[in-house]
C-alpha positions in Angstrom: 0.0 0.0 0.0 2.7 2.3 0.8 4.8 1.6 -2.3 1.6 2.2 -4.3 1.0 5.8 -2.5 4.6 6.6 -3.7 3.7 5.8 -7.0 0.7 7.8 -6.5 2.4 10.7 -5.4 5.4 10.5 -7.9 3.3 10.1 -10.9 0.9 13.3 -9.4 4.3 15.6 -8.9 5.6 14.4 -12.6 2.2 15.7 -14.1 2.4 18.9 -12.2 6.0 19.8 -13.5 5.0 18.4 -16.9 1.9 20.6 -16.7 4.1 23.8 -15.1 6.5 23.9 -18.0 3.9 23.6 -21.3 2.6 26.8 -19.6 6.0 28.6 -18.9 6.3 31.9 -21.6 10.1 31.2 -22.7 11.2 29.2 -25.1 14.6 27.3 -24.6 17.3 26.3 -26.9 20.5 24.3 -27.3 21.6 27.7 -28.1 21.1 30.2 -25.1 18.4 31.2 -27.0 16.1 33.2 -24.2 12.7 34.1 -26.7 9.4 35.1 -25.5 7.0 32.6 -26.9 5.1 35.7 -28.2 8.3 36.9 -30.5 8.3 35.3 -34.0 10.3 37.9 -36.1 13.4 39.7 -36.8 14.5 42.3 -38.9 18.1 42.9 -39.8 18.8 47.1 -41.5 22.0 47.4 -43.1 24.7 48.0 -40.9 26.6 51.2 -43.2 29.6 52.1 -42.4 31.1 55.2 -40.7 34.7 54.6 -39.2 37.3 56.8 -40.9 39.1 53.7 -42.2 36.6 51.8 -44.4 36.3 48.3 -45.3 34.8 48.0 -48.4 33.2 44.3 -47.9 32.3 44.5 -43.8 29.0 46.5 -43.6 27.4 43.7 -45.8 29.5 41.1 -44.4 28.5 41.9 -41.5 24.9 42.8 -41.9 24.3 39.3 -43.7 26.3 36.9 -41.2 23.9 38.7 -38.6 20.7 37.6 -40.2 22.6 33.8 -40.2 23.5 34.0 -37.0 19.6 34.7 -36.3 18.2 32.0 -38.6 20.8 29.7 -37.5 20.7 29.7 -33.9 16.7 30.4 -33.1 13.4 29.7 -35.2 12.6 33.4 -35.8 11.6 34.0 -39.3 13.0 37.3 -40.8 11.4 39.8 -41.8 12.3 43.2 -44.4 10.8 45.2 -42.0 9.5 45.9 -38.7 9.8 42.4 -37.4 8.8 41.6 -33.5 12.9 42.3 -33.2 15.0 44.8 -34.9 18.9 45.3 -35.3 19.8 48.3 -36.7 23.4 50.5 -36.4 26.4 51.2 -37.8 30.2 50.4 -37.7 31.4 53.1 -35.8 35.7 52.8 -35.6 37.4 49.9 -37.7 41.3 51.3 -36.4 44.4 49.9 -36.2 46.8 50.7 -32.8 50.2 50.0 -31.8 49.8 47.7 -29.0 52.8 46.2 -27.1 55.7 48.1 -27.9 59.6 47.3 -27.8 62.5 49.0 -27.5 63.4 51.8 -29.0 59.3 53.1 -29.0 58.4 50.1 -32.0 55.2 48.7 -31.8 55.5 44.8 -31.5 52.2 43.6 -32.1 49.3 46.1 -33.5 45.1 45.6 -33.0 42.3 45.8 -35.1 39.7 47.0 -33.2 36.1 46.6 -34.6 33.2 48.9 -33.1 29.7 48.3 -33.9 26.7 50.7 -32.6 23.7 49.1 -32.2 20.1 50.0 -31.4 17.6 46.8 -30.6 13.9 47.3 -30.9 11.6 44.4 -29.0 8.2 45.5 -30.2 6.9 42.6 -28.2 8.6 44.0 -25.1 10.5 47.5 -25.2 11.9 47.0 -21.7 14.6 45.4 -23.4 15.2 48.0 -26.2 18.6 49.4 -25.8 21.1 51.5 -28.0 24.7 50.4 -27.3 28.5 49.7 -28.6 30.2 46.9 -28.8 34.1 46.2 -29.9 35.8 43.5 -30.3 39.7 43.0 -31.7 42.2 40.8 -32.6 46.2 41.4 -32.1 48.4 40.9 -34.8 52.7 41.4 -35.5 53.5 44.9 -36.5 55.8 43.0 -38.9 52.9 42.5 -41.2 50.1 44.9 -42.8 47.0 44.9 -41.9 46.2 43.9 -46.1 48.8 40.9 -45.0 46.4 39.7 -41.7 43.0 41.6 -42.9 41.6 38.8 -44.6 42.3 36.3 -41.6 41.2 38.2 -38.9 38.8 40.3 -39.6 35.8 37.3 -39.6 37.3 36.4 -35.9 36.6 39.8 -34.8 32.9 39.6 -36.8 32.7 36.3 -35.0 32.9 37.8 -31.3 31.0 40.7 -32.5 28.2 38.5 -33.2 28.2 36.6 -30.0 28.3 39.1 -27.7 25.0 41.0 -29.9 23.2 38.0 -29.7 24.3 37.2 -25.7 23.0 40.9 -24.8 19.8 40.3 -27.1 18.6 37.0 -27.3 20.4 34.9 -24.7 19.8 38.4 -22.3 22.7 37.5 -20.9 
């Protein structure tokens, strides 16, 4: 009888949690994805670019390996326009500076430092909307140009740009 009443009870407390979570309002992902069940939607503006030194291929670059990064790693449709999210901003600084440096006042290594400003819309919740920069680099030998490293380090830099966006906007971390 008592094993039974366990049973009972077990099989009572399972249904309760199983019943608790079909009604939670987040979704959960593999991910870190952190999504209001009510949020369907993104939109992705171009990202143009304003640093003094240009890039000629990183606002679309960057622009379109946001929207992947979205598609990819959530179930959000995307939309042209006004979707339940938004991303919109521009690249702010794209600079090289001497970074360690060596005798006789030579830089040793330089960095690429990458600033994006961005300005996220939730329509489904503006507490979360925000307008903010974030800057991510990589270090590199002053022996080389940035034309020699450009092409190897720039999509690292992208990379950790993208991460930390979609930490601060969809993981809410």
């Amino acid at each position: 009888m008592e094993r039974r009443k366990t049973l009972l009870t077990g099989m009572w407390l399972c249904a309760l949690i199983a019943g608790w979570l079909v009604s939670c309002k987040m979704s959960y992902s593999f991910t870190g994805a952190n999504i209001s069940a009510d949020v369907k939607t993104f939109s992705v503006y171009y990202f143009p670019n304003r640093a003094r030194l240009v890039n000629p291929t990183l606002s679309n670059d960057f622009t379109e390996k946001l929207k992947d990064k979205l598609m990819k790693q959530t179930s959000l449709k995307e939309e042209g326009e006004n979707g339940d999210l938004v991303y919109e901003g521009q690249i702010t600084d794209y600079a090289v500076r001497p970074m360690a440096i060596q005798k006789e006042d030579m830089a040793a290594q330089n960095r690429l430092t990458i600033t994006i400003r961005l300005k996220y819309t939730n329509n489904r919740d503006h507490t979360q909307d925000f307008d903010r920069t974030f800057s991510a680099f990589e270090d590199f030998s002053s022996s080389l140009s940035l034309n020699d490293v450009e092409s190897d380090i720039v999509p690292d830099i992208v990379e950790k740009l993208l991460d930390d966006i979609f930490n601060a906007t969809i993981a809410n971390w």
